[in-house]
Each structure stands twice: as structure tokens, then as C-alpha cells.
PyMOL commands that place a pseudoatom at each C-alpha (Angstrom):
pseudoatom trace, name=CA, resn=UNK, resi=1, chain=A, elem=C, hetatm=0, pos=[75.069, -53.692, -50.904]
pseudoatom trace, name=CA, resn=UNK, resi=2, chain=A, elem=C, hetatm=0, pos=[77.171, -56.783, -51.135]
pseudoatom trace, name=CA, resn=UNK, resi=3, chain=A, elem=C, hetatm=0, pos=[79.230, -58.087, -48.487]
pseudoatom trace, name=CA, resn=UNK, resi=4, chain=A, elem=C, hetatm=0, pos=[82.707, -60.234, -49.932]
pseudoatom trace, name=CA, resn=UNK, resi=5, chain=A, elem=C, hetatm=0, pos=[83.641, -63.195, -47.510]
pseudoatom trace, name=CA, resn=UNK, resi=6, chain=A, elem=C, hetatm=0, pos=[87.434, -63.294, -47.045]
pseudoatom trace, name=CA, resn=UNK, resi=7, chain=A, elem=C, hetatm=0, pos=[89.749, -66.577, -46.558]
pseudoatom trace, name=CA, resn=UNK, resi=8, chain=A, elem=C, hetatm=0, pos=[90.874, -64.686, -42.885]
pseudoatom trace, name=CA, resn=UNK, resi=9, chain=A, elem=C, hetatm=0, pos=[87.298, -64.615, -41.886]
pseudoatom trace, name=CA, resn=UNK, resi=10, chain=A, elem=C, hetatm=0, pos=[86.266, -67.340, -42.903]
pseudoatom trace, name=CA, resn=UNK, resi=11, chain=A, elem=C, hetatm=0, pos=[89.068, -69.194, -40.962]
pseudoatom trace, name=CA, resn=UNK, resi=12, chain=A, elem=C, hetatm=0, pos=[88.508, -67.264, -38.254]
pseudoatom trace, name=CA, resn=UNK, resi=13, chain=A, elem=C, hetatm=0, pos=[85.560, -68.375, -37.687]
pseudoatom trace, name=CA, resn=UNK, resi=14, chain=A, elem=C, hetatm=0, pos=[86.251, -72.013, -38.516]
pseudoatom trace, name=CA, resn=UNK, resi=15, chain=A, elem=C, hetatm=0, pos=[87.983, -71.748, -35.644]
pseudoatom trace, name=CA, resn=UNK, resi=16, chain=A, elem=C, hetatm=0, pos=[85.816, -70.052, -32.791]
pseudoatom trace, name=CA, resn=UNK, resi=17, chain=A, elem=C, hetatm=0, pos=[82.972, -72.838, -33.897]
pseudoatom trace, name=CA, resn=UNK, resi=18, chain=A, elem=C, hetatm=0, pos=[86.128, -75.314, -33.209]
pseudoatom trace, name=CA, resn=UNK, resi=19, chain=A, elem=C, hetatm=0, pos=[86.502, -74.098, -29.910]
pseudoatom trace, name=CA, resn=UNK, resi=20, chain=A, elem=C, hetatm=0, pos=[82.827, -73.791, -29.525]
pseudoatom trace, name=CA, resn=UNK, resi=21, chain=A, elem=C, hetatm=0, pos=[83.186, -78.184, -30.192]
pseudoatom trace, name=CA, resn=UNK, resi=22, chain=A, elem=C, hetatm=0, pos=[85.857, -78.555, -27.779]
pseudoatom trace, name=CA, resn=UNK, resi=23, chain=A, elem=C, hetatm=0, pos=[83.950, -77.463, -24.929]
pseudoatom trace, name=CA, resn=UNK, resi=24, chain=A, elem=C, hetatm=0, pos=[82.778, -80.836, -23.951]
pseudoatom trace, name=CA, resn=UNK, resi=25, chain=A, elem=C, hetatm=0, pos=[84.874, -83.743, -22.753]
pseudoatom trace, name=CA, resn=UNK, resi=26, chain=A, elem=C, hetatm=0, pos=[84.498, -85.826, -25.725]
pseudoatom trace, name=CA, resn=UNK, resi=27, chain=A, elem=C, hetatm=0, pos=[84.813, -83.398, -29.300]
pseudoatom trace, name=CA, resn=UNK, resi=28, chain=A, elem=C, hetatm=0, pos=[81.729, -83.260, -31.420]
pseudoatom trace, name=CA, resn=UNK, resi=29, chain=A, elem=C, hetatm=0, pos=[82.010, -81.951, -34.791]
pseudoatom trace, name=CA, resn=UNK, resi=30, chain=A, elem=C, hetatm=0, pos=[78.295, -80.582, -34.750]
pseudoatom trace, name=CA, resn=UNK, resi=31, chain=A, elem=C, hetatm=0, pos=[78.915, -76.901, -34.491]
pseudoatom trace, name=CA, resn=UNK, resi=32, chain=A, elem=C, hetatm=0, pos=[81.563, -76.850, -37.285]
pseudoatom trace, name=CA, resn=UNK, resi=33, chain=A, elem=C, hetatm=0, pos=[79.197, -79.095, -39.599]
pseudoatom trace, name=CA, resn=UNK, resi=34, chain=A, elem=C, hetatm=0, pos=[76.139, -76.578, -39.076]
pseudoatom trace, name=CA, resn=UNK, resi=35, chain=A, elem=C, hetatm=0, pos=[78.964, -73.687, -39.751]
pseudoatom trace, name=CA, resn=UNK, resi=36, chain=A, elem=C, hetatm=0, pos=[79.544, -75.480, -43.423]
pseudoatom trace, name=CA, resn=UNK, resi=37, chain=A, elem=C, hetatm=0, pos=[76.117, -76.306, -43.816]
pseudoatom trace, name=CA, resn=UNK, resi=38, chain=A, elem=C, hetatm=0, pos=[75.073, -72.480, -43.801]
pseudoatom trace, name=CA, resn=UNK, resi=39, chain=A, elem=C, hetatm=0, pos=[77.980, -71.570, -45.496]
pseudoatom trace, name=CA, resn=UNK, resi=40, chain=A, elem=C, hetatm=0, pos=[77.316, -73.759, -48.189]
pseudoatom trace, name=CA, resn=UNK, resi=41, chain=A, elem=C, hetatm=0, pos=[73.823, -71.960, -47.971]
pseudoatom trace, name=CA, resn=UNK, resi=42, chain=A, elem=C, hetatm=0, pos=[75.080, -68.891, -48.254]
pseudoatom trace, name=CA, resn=UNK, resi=43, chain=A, elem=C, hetatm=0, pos=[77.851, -69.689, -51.488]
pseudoatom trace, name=CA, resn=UNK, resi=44, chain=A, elem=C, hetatm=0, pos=[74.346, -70.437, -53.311]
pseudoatom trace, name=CA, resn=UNK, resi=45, chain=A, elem=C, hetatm=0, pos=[72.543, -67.773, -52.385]
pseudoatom trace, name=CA, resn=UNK, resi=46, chain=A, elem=C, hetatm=0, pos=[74.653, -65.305, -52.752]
pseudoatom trace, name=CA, resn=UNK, resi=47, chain=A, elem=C, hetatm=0, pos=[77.331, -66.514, -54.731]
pseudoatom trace, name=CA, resn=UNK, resi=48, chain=A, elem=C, hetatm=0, pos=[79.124, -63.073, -55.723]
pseudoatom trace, name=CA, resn=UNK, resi=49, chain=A, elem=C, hetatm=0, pos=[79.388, -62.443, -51.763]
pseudoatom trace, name=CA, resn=UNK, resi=50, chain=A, elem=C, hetatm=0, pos=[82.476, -65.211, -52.377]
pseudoatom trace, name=CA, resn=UNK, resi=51, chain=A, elem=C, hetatm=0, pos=[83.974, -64.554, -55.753]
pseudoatom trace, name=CA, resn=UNK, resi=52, chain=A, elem=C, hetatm=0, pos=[87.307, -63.321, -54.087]
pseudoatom trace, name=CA, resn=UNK, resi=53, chain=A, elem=C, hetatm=0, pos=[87.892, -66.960, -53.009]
pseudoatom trace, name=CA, resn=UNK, resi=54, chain=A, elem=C, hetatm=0, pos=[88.162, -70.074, -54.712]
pseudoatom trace, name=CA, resn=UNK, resi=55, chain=A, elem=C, hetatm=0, pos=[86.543, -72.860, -53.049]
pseudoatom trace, name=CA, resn=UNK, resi=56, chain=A, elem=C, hetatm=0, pos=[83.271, -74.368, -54.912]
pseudoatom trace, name=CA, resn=UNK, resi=57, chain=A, elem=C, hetatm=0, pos=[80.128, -75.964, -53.516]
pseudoatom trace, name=CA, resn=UNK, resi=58, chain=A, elem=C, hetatm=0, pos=[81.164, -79.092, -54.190]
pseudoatom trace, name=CA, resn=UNK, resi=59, chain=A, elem=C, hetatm=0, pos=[84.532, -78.677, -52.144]
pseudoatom trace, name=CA, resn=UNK, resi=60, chain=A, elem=C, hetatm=0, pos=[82.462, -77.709, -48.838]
pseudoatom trace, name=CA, resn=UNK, resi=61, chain=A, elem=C, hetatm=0, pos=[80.154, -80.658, -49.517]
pseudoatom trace, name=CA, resn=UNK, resi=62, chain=A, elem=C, hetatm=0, pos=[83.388, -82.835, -49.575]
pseudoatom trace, name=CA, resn=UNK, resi=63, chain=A, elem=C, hetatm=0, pos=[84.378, -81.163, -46.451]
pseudoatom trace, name=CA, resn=UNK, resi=64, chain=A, elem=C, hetatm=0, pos=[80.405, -81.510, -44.812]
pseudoatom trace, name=CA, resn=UNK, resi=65, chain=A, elem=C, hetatm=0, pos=[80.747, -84.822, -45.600]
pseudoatom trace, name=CA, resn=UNK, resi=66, chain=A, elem=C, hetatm=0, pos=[84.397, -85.597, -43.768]
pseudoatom trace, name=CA, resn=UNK, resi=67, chain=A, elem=C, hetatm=0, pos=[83.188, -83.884, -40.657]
pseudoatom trace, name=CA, resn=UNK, resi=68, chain=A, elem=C, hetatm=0, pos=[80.132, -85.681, -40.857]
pseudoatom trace, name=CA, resn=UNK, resi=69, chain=A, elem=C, hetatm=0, pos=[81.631, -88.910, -40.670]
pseudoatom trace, name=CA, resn=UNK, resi=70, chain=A, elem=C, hetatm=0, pos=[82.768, -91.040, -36.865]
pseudoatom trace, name=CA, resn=UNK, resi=71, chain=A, elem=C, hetatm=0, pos=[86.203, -90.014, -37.422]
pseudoatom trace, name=CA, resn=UNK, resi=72, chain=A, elem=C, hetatm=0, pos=[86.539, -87.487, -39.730]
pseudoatom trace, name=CA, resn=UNK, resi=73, chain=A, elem=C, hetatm=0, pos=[90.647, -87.508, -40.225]
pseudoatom trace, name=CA, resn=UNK, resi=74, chain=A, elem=C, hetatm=0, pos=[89.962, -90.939, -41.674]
pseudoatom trace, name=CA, resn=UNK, resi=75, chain=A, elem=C, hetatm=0, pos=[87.325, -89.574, -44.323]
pseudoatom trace, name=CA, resn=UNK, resi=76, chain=A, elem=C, hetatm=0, pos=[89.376, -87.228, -45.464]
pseudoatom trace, name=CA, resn=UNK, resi=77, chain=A, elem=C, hetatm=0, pos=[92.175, -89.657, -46.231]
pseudoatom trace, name=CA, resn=UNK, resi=78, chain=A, elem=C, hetatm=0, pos=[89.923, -92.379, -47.373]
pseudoatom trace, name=CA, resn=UNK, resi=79, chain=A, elem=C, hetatm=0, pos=[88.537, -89.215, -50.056]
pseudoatom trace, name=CA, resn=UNK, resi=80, chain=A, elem=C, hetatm=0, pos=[92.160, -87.986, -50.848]
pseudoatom trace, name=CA, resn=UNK, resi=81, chain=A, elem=C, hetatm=0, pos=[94.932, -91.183, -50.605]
pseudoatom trace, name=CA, resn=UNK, resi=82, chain=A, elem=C, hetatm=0, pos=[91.859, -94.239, -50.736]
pseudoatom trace, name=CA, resn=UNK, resi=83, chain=A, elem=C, hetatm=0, pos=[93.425, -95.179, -47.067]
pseudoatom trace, name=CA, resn=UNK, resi=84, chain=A, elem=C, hetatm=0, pos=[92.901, -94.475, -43.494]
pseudoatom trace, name=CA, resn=UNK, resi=85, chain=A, elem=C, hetatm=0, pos=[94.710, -92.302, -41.839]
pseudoatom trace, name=CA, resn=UNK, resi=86, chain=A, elem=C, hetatm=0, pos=[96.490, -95.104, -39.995]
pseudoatom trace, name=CA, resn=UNK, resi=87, chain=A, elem=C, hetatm=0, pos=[97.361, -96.872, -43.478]
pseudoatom trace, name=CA, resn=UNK, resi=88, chain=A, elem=C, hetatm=0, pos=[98.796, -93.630, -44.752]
pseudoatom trace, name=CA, resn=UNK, resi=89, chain=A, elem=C, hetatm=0, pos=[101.341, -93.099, -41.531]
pseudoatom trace, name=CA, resn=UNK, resi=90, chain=A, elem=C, hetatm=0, pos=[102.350, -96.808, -42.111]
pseudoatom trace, name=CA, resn=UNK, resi=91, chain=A, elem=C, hetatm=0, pos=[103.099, -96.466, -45.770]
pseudoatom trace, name=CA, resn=UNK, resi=92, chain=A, elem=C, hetatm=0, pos=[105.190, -92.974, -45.512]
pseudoatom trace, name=CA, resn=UNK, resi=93, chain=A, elem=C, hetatm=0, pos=[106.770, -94.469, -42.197]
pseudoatom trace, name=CA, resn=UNK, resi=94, chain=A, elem=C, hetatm=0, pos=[107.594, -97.644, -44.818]
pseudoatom trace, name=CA, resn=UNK, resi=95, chain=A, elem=C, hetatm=0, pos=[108.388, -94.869, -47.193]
pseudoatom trace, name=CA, resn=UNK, resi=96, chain=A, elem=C, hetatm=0, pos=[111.162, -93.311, -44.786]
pseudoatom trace, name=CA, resn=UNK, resi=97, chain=A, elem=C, hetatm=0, pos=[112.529, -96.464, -43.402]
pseudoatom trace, name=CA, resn=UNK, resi=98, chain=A, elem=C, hetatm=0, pos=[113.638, -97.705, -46.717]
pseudoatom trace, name=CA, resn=UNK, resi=99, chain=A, elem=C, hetatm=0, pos=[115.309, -94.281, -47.734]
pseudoatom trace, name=CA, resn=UNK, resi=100, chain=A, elem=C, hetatm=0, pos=[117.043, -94.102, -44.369]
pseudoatom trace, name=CA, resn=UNK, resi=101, chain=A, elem=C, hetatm=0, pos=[118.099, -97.710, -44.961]
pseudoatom trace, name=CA, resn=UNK, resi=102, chain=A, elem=C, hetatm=0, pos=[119.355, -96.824, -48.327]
pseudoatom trace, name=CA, resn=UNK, resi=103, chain=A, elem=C, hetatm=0, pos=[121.213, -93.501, -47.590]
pseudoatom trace, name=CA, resn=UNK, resi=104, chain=A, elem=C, hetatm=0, pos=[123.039, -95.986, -44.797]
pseudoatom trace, name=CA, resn=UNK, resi=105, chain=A, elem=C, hetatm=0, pos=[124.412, -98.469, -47.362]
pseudoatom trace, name=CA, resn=UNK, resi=106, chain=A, elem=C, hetatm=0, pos=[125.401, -95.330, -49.931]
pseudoatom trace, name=CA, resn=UNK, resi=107, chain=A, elem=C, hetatm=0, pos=[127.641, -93.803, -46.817]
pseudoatom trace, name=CA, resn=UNK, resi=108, chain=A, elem=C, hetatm=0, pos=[129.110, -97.437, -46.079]
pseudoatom trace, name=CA, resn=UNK, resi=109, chain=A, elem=C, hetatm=0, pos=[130.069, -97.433, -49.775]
pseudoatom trace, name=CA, resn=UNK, resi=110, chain=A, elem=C, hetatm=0, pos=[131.456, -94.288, -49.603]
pseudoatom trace, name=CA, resn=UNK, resi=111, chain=A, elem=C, hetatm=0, pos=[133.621, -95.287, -46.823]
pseudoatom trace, name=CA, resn=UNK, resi=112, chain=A, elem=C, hetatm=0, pos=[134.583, -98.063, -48.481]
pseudoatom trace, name=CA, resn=UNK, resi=113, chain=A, elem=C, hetatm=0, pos=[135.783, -96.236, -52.005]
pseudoatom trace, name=CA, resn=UNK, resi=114, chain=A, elem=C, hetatm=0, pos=[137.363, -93.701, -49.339]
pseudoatom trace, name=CA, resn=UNK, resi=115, chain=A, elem=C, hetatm=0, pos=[139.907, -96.354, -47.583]
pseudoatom trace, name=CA, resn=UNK, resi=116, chain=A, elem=C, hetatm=0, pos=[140.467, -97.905, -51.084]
for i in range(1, 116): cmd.bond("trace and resi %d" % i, "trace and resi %d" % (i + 1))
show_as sticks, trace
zoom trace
């Protein structure tokens, strides 16, 4: 008898070992590391127990490793964008203050062309 993991479940219980880390005053990460460690475990094991979802071994290693690390936002962005997290907020808040600036010179044009 096989037993199929679902994406529900396994968020669900992502998320009670998440609580489970937030007991403390400062938030630890170990609970929800151990939680992908066996999981991992388990995807080799028993690998047709997951073949309804679509995540690989390597992808939960990539996620062991972010939650491994002292701040693990910044390990995922450093993985994904090659930046910190902080970089990243700078850039798109760069990002938006140049298209804001730009949308307020198009309107002043189209003022102008409209009292022409």
C-alpha cells in the first residue's frame, strides 16, 4: 500500500513545524530544517509516494540549504536574484522611483499639448 503526499499536506505541515519555531522569543529554523531533511528522506525512499507533485530532490536541498543559513530570506535571494534581500528592495524601489518619475513628466507633457 502506497501512501501519495499532496501539495495541501505538505504545506500544512510546513506550517505547524513553523509555528512549532516560533515558540521561542528569538525564531529558529531547526524544526522546519529537520521537517525537509526527512522529507527529502522520504522523496528517495519512496519516491512514487510523491509523483503527484513536482518538486525534485534537488529543489528541497536548495530549500535545506536557505533555511540552513543565519538569515535565510537572504539565501534565498542571494540563490535566485545573486543579491540580498536588502539589495533587491533597493533596486525595485530604484526600479519604481524612476517609472513614477517618468509617468510624472508624460502627464506634464500631456498638459502641455492639452493648453496648446
Amino acid at each position: 500500500m502506497s501512501y501519495l503526499y499532496t501539495k495541501e499536506q505538505i504545506f500544512a505541515e510546513f506550517k505547524d513545524v513553523t509555528a512549532k519555531d516560533k515558540v521561542k522569543k528569538k525564531e529558529v529554523f531547526t524544526n522546519r530544517i529537520a521537517y525537509l531533511q526527512s522529507l527529502k528522506e522520504d522523496m528517495t525512499q519512496a519516491p512514487k509516494n510523491f509523483s503527484n507533485i513536482s518538486i525534485t530532490t534537488d529543489q528541497l536541498q536548495n530549500l535545506i540549504d536557505d533555511w540552513s543559513a543565519t538569515k535565510p530570506i537572504d539565501a534565498f535571494y542571494k540563490r535566485i536574484f545573486n543579491m540580498t534581500y536588502a539589495e533587491k528592495k533597493a533596486e525595485e524601489e530604484a526600479e519604481y522611483f524612476d517609472l513614477s518619475k517618468k509617468e510624472k513628466v508624460y502627464k506634464k507633457k500631456e498638459q502641455v499639448d492639452t493648453i496648446q
